[in-house]
N, C-alpha and C positions, 0 to 999 in steps of 0.2 A: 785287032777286032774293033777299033776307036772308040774302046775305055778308056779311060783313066783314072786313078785315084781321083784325083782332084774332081772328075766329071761322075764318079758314082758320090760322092760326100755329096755336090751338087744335088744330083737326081735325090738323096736322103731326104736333105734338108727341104727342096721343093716338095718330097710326098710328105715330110711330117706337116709341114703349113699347109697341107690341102687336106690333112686326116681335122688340124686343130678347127681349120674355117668350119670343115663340114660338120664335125660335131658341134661347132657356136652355135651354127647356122640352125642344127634342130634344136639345142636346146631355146634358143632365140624365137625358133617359131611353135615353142611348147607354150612359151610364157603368153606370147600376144596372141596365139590361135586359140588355143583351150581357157587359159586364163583372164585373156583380156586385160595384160597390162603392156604399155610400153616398154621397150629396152634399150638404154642409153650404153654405146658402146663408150667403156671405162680405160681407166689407164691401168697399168701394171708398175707394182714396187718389188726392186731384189735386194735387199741387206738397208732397207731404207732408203735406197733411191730410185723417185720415179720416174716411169718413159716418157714423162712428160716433157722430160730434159731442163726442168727449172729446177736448179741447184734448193734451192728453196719452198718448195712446194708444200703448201698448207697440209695436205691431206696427202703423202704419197700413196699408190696404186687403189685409191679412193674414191674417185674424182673421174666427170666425164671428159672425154678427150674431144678438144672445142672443135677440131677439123671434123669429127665425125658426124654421118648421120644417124639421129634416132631411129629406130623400127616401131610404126606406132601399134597401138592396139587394134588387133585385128587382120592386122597384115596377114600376107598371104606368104608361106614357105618359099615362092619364090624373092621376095621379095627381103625376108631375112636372108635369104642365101647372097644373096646381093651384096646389101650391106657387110654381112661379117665377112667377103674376100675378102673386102676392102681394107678388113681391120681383122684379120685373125688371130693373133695374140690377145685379144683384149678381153677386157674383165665384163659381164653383164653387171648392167646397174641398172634399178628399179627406179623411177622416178617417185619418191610420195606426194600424196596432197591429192592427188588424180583419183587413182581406184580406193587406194587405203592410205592413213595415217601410221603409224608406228608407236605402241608403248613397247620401250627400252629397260632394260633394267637388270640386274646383276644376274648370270648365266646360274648358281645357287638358289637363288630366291627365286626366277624364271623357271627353273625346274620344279622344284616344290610346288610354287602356286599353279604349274600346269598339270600337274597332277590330284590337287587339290580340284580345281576347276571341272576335271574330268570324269571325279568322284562327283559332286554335287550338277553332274548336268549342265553346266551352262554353255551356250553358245558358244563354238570355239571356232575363230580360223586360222590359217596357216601360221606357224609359229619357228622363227629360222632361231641358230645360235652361231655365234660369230669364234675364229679365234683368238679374239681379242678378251671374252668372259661375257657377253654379253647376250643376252635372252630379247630378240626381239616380238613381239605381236602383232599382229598386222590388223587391226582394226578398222570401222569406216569413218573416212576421210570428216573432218571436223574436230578430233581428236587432240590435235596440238593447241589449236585456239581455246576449247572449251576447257583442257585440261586444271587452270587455276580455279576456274568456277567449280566444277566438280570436285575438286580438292578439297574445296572450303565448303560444299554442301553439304559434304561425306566428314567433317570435322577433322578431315587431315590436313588442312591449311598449316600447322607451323610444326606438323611430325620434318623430323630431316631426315626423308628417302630418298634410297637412291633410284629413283623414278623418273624418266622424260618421258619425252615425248618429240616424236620429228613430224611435221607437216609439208607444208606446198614448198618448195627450193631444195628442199632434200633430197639425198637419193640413197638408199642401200644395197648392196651387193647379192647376188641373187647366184645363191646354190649350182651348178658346185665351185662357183669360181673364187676365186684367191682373193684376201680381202690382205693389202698392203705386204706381200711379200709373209705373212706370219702364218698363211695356212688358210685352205676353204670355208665356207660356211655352208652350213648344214643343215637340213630342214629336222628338227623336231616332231612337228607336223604339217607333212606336207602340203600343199593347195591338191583342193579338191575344187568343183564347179560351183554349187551353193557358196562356197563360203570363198571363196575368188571372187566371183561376183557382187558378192554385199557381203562383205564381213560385217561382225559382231561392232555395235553400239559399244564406245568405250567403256560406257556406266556400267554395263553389263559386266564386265573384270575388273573394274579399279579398286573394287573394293575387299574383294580377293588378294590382287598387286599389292593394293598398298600395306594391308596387312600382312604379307608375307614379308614386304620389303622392311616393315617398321620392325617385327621381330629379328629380320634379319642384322 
């Protein structure tokens, strides 16, 4: 009938790489169509090593993959579909600095103060958690540079939190993809359009954050 094992494992293997593209490809063009953020096609890590293929790699399955193309903001579905053939295995990565900054900070104390936050009303936008423990906030861009200043206006200059902050050269892993081989990351609160668009003024949470994080 000109089967063969060897040429149905083939045909497998070619449909699961066309089910993985096709799926990148819409989640790819959720982010930059409705969102309005770019997405850096990422590398992948399995037991600690990345497909980067550098024995030594800073960041395994972390990191953009330098051969690839971005998908910028706004792209058109056809145009993520493009890109992720190209690179179907790959991890989505957020570029920060662009649309929003990052306040980072322990996935316990991220919980708490995001439910603290929620009680008292304030401004909230998308809020991811990693499998690493980590509670991120996606805040507007200026966030990293300003963060020492606001530290020390708010009288938390010499508290030792566990608080950062990521700006412009950054990039974070973006829901549902695998962040270094340890498992996906997950929205808390997902993007909506208001707050995709202009997130929340850092000032507006840090002082929430940082008291969460200082009890914690």
């Amino acid at each position: 009938m000109g089967f063969t094992i060897g040429g149905i494992r083939e045909m497998r293997s070619g449909s699961r790489r066309r089910d993985r593209a096709a799926a990148g490809a819409t989640a790819v063009a959720e982010y930059t169509g409705l969102w309005g953020w770019a997405v850096a096609p990422g590398a992948r890590a399995a037991a600690g090593v990345c497909s980067c293929g550098d024995a030594g790699c800073a960041a395994p399955g972390a990191h953009p993959l330098d051969f690839a193309r971005e998908v910028p903001a706004g792209a058109a579905p056809g145009v993520a579909a493009e890109v992720w053939a190209e690179v179907p295995g790959a991890s989505m990565l957020l570029p920060v600095g662009r649309s929003f900054d990052v306040l980072d900070v322990a996935e316990p104390a991220g919980r708490h103060a995001l439910v603290r936050m929620e009680r008292m009303g304030l401004p909230l936008g998308p809020v991811a958690v990693t499998p690493t423990g980590r509670t991120q906030f996606l805040v507007a861009p200026g966030a990293a540079n300003g963060l020492p200043g606001l530290l020390y206006r708010m009288g938390w200059d010499d508290a030792d939190l566990d608080l950062r902050a990521f700006g412009p050269g950054s990039y974070i892993t973006a829901p549902p993809s695998d962040l270094g081989g340890l498992g996906p990351v997950r929205w808390l609160r997902p993007p909506v359009t208001d707050t995709a668009v202009t997130p929340p003024q850092a000032r507006l949470l840090l002082g929430t954050l940082a008291y969460i994080c200082h009890r914690s």
